[in-house]
DSSP file (Angstrom, degrees, kcal/mol; ACC not computed):
  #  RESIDUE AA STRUCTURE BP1 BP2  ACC     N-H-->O    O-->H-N    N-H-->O    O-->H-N    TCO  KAPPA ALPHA  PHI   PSI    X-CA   Y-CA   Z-CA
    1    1 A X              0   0    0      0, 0.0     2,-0.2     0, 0.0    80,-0.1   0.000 360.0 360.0 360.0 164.7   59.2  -41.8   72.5
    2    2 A X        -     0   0    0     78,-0.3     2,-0.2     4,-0.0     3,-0.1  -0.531 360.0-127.7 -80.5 138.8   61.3  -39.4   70.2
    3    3 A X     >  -     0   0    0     -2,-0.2     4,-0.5     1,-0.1     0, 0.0  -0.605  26.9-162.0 -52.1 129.9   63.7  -36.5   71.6
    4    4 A X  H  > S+     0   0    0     -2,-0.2     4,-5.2     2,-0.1     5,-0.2   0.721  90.7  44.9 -79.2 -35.6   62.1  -33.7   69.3
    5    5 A X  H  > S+     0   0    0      2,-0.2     4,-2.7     3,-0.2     5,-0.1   0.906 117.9  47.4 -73.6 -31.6   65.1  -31.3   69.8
    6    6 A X  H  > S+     0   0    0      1,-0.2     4,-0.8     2,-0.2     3,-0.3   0.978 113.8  51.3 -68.9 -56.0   67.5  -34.6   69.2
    7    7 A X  H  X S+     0   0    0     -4,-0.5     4,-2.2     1,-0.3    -1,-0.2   0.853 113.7  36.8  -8.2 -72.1   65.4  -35.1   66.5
    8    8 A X  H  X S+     0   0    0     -4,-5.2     4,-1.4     2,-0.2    -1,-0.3   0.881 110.5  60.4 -85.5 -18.6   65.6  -31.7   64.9
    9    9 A X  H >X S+     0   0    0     -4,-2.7     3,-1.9    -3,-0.3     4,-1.2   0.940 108.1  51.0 -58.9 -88.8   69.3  -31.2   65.7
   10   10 A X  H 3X S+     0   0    0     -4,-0.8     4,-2.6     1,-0.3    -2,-0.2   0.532 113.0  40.0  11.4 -84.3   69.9  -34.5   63.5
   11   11 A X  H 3X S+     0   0    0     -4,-2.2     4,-1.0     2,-0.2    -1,-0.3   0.700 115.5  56.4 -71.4 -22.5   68.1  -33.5   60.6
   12   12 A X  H <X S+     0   0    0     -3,-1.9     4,-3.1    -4,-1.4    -1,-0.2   0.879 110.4  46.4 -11.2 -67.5   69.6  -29.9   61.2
   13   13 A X  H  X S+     0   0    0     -4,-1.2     4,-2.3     1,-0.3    -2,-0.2   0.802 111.3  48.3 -88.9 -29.8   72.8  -31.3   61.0
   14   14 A X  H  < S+     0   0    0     -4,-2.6    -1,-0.3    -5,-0.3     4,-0.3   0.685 106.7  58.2-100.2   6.6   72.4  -33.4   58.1
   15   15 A X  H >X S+     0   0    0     -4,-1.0     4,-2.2     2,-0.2     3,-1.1   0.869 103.2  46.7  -2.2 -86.9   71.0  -30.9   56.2
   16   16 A X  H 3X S+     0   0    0     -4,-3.1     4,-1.9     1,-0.3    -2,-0.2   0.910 116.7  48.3 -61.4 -34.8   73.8  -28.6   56.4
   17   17 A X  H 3X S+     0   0    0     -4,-2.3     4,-2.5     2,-0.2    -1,-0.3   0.854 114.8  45.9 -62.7 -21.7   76.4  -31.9   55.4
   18   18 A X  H <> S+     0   0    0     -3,-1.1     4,-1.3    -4,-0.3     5,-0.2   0.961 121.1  40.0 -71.2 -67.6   74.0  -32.9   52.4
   19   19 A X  H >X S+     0   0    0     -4,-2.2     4,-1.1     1,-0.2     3,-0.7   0.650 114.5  52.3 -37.4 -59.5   74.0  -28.8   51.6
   20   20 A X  H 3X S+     0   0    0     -4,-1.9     4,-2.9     2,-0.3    -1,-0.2   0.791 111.9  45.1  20.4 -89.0   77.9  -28.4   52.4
   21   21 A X  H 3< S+     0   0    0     -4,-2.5    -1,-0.3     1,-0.2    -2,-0.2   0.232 113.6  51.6 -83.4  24.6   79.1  -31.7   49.8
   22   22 A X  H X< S+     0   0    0     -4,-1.3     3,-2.0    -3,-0.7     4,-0.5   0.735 105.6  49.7 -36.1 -64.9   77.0  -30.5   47.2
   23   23 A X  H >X S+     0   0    0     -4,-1.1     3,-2.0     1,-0.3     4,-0.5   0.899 115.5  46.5 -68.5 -70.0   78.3  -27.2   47.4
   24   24 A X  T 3< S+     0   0    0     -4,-2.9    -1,-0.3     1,-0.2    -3,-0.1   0.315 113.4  46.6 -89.8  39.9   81.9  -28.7   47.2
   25   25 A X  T <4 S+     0   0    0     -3,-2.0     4,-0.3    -5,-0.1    -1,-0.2   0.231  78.3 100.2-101.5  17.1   81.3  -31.0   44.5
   26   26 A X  T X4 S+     0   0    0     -3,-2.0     3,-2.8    -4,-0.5     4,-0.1   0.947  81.8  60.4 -59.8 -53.2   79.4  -28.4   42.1
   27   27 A X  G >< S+     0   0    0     -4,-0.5     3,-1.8     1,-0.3    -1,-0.3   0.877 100.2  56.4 -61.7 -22.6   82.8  -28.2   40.3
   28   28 A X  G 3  S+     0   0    0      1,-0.2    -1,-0.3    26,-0.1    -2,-0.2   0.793 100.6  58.9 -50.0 -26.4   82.5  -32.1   39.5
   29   29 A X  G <  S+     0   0    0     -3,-2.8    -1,-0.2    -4,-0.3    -2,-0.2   0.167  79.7 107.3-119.1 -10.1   79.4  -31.5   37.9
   30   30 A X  S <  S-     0   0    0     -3,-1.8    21,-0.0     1,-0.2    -3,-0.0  -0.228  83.8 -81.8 -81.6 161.9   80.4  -28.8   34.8
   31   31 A X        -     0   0    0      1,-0.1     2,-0.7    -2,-0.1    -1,-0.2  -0.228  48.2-107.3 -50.8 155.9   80.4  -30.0   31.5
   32   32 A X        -     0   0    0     -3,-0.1    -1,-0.1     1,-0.0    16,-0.1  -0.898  38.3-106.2-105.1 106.8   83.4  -31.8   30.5
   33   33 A X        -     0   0    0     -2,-0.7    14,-0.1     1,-0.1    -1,-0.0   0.307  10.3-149.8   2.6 131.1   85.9  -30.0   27.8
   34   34 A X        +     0   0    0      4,-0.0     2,-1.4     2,-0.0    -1,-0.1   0.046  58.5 123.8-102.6   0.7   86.3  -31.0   24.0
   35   35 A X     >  +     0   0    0      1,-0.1     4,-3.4     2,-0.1    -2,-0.0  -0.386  30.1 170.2 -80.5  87.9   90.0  -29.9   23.9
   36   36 A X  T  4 S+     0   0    0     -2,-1.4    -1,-0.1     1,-0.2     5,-0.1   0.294  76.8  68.8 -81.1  29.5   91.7  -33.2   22.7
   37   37 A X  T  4 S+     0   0    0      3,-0.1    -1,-0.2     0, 0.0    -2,-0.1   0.798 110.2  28.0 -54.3 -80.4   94.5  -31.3   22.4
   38   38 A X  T  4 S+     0   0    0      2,-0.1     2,-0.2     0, 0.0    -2,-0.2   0.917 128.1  38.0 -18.9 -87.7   94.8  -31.0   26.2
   39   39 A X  S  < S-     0   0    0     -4,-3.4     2,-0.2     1,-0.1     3,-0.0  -0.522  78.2-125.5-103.7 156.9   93.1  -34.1   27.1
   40   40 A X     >  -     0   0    0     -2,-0.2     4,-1.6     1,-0.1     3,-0.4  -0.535  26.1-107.1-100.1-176.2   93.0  -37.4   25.8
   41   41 A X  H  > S+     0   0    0      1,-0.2     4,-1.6    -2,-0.2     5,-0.3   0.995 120.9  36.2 -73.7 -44.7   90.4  -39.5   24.7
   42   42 A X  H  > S+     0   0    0      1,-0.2     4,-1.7     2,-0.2    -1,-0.2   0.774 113.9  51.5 -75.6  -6.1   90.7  -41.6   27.4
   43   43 A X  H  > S+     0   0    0     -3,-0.4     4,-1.1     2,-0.2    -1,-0.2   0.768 118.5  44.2 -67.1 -43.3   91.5  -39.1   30.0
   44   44 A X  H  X S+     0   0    0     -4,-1.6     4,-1.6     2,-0.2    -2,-0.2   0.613 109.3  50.7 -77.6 -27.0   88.2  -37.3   28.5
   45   45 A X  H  X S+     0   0    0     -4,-1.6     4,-1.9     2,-0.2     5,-0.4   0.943 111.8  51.2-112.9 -57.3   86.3  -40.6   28.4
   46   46 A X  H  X S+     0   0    0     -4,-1.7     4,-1.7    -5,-0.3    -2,-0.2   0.886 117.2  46.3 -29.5 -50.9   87.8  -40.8   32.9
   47   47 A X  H  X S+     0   0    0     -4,-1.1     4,-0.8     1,-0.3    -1,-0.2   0.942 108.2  51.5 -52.8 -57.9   86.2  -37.0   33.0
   48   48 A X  H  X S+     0   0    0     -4,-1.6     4,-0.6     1,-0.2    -1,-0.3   0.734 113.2  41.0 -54.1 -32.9   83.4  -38.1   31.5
   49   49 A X  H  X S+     0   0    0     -4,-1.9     4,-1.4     2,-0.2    -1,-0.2   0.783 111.8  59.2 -70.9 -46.5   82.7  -41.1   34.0
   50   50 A X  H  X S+     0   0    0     -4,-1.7     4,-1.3    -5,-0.4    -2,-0.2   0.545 107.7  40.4 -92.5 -26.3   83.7  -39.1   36.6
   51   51 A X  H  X S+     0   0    0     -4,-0.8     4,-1.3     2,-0.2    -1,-0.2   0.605 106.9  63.4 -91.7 -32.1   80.9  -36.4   36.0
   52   52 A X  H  < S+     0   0    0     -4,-0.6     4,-0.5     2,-0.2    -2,-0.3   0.906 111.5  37.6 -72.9 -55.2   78.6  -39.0   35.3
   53   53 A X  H >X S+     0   0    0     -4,-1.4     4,-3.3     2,-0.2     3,-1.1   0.888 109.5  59.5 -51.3 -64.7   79.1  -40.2   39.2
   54   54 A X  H 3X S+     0   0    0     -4,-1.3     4,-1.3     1,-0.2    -1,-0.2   0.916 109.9  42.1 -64.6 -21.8   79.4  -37.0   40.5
   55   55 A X  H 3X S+     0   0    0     -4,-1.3     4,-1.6     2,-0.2    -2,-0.2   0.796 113.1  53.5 -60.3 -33.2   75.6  -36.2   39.1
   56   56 A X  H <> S+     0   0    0     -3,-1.1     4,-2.7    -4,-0.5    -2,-0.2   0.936 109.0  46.4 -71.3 -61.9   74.5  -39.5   40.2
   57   57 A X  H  X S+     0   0    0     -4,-3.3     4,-1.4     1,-0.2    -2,-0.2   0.850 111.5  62.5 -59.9 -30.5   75.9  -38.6   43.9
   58   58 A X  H >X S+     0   0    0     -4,-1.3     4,-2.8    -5,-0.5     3,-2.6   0.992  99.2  44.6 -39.9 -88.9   74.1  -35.5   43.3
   59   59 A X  H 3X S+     0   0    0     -4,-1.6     4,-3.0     1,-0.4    -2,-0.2   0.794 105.9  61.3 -36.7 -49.6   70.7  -36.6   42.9
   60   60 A X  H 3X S+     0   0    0     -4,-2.7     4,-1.2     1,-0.2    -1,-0.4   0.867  98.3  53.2 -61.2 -29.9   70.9  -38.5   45.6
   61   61 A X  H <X S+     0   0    0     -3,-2.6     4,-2.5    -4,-1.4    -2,-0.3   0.846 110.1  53.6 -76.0 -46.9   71.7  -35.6   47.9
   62   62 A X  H  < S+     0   0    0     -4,-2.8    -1,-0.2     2,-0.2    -2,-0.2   0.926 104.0  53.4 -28.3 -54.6   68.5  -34.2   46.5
   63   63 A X  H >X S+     0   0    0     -4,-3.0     3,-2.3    -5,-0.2     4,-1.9   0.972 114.2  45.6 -58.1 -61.8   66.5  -37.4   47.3
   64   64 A X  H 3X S+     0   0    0     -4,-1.2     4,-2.8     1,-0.3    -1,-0.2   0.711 106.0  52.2 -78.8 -14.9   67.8  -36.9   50.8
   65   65 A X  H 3< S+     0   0    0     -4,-2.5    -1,-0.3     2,-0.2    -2,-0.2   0.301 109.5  52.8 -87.2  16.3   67.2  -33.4   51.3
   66   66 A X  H <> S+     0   0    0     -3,-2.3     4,-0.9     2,-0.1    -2,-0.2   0.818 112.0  44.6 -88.7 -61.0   63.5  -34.3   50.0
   67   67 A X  H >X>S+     0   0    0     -4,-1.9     3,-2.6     1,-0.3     4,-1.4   0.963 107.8  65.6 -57.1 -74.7   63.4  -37.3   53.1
   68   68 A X  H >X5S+     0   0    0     -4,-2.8     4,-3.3     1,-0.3     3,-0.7   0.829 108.7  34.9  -3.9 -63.3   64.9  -34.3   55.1
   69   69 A X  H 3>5S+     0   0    0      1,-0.3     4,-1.8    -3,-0.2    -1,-0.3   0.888 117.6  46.0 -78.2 -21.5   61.6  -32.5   54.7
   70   70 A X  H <X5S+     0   0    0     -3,-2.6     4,-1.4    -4,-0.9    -1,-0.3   0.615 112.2  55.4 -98.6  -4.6   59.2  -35.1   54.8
   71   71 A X  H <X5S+     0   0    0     -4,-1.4     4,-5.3    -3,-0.7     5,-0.3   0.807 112.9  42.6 -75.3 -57.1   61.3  -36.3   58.0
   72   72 A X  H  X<S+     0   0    0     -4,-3.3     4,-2.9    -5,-0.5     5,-0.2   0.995 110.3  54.7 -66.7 -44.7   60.7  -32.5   59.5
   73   73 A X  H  X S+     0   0    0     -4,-1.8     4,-1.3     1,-0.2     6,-0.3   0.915 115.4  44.9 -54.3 -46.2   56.6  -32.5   58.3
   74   74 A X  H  < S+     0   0    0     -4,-1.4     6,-1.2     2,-0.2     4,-0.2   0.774 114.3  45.5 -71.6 -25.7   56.5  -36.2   60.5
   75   75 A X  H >< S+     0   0    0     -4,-5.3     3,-1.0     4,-0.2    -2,-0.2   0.940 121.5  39.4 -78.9 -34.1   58.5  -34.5   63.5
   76   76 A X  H 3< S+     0   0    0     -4,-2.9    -2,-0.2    -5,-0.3    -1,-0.2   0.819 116.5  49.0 -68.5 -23.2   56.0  -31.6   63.0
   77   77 A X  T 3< S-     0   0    0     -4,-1.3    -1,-0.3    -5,-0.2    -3,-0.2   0.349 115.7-116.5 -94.2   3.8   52.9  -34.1   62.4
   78   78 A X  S <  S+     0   0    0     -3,-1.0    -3,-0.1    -4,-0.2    -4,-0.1   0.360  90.6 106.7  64.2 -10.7   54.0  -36.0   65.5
   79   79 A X    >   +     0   0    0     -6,-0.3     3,-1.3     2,-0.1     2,-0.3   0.166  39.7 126.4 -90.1  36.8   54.7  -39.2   63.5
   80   80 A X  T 3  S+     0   0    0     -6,-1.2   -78,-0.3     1,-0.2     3,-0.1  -0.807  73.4  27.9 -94.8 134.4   58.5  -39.2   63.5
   81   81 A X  T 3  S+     0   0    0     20,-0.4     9,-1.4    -2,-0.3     2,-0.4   0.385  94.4 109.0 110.4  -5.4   59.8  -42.2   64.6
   82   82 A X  B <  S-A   89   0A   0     -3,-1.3    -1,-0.3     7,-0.3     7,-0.2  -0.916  73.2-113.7-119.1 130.2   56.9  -44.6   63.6
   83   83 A X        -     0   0    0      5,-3.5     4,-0.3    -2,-0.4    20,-0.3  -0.474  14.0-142.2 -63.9 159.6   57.3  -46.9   60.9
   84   84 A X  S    S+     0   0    0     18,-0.8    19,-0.2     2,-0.2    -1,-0.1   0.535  98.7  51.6-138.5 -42.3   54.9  -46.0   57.8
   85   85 A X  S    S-     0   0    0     17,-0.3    18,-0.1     1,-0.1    -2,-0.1   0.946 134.6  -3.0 -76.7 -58.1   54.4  -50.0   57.3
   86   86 A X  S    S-     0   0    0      2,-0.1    -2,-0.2    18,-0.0     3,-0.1   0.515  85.5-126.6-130.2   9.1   53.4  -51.4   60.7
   87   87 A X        +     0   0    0     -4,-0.3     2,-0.4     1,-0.2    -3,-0.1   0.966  60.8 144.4  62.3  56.6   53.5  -48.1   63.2
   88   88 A X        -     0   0    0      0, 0.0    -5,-3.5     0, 0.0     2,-0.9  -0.721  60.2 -93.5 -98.9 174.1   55.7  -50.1   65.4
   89   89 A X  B     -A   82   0A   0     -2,-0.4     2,-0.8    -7,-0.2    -7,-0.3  -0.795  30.8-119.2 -89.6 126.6   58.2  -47.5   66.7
   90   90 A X        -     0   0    0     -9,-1.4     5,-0.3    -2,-0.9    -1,-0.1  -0.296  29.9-119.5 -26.8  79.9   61.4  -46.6   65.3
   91   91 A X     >  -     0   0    0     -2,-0.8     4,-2.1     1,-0.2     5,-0.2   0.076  13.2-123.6 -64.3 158.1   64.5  -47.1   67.4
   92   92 A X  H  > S+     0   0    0      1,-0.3     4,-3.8     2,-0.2    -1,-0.2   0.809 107.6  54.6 -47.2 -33.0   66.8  -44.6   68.4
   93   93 A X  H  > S+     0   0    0      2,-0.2     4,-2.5     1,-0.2     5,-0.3   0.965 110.2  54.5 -76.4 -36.8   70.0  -46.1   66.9
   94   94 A X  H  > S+     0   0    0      1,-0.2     4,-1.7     2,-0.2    -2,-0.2   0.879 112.0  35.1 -43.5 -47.6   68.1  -46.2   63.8
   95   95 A X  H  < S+     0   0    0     -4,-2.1    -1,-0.2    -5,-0.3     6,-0.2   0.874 109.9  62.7 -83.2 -37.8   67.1  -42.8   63.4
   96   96 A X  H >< S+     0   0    0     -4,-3.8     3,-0.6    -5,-0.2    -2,-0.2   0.977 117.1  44.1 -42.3 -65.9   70.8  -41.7   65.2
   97   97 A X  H 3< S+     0   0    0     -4,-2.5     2,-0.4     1,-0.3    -2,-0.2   0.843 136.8   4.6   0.2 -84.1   71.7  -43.6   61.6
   98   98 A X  T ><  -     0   0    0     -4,-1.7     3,-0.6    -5,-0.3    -1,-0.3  -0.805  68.5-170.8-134.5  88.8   69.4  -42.3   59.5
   99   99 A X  T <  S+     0   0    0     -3,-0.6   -88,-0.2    -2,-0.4    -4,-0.1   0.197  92.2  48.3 -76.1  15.3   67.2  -39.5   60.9
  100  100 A X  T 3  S+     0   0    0     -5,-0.1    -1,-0.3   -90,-0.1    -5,-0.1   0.294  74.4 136.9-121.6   6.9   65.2  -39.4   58.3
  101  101 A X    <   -     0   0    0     -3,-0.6   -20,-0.4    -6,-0.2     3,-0.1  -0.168  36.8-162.0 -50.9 143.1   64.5  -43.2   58.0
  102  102 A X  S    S+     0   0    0      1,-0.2   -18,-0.8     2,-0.1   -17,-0.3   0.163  71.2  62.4-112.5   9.7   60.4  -43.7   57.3
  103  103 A X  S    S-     0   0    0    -20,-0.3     5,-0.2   -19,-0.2    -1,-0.2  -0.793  77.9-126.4-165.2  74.2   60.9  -47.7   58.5
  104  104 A X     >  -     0   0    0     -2,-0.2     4,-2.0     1,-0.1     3,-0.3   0.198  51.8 -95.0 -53.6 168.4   61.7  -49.6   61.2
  105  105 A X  T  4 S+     0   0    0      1,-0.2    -1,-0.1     2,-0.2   -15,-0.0   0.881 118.2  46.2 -84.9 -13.5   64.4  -52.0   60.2
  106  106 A X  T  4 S+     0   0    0      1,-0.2    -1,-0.2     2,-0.2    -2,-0.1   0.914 114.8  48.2 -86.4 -10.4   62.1  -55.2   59.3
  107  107 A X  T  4        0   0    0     -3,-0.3    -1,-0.2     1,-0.2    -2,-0.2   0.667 360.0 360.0 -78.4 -21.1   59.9  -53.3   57.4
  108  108 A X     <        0   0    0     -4,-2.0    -1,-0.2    -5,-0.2    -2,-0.2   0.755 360.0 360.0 -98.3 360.0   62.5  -51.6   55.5
């Protein structure tokens, strides 16, 4: 069966890293400057790419601080730790992994 306190120290803790790199990559994430002056177009077109990624990497850290919560509603509902496809149990290195994993690994 699942540790609950390992459990919620996990998701605790990858929480605060999700929260953390978001916080420093925010500046990745501003609009990119029109000064061709400055920049060049391909320097601008690098920026541009480069913002495009960091938005991308964004979202996903959204997505995981959504599994984050629905991770903490299964530790609270007593199903953390059971795969969502066949209820077999989750093992421990899996969830050390990924503590919010919904999936045991053949189902996922």
């Amino acid at each position: 069966m699942v540790d609950e306190d390992v459990a919620r120290h996990r998701l605790v803790q990858k929480k605060a890293e999700l929260e953390d790199a978001s916080k420093i990559a925010s500046e990745g994430r501003d609009p990119v400057a029109l000064d061709q002056q400055s920049v060049g177009r391909l320097s601008r077109m690098d920026a541009m790419q480069q913002q495009a990624m960091n938005k991308a990497t964004e979202a996903k850290r959204k997505r995981d601080l959504l599994r984050i919560e629905a991770a903490e509603n299964r530790l609270r509902d007593g199903e953390y730790g059971v795969c969502e496809d066949c209820g077999e149990i989750i093992p421990d290195g899996r969830l050390a992994i990924d503590p919010m994993a919904e999936r045991c690994v053949t189902c996922a």
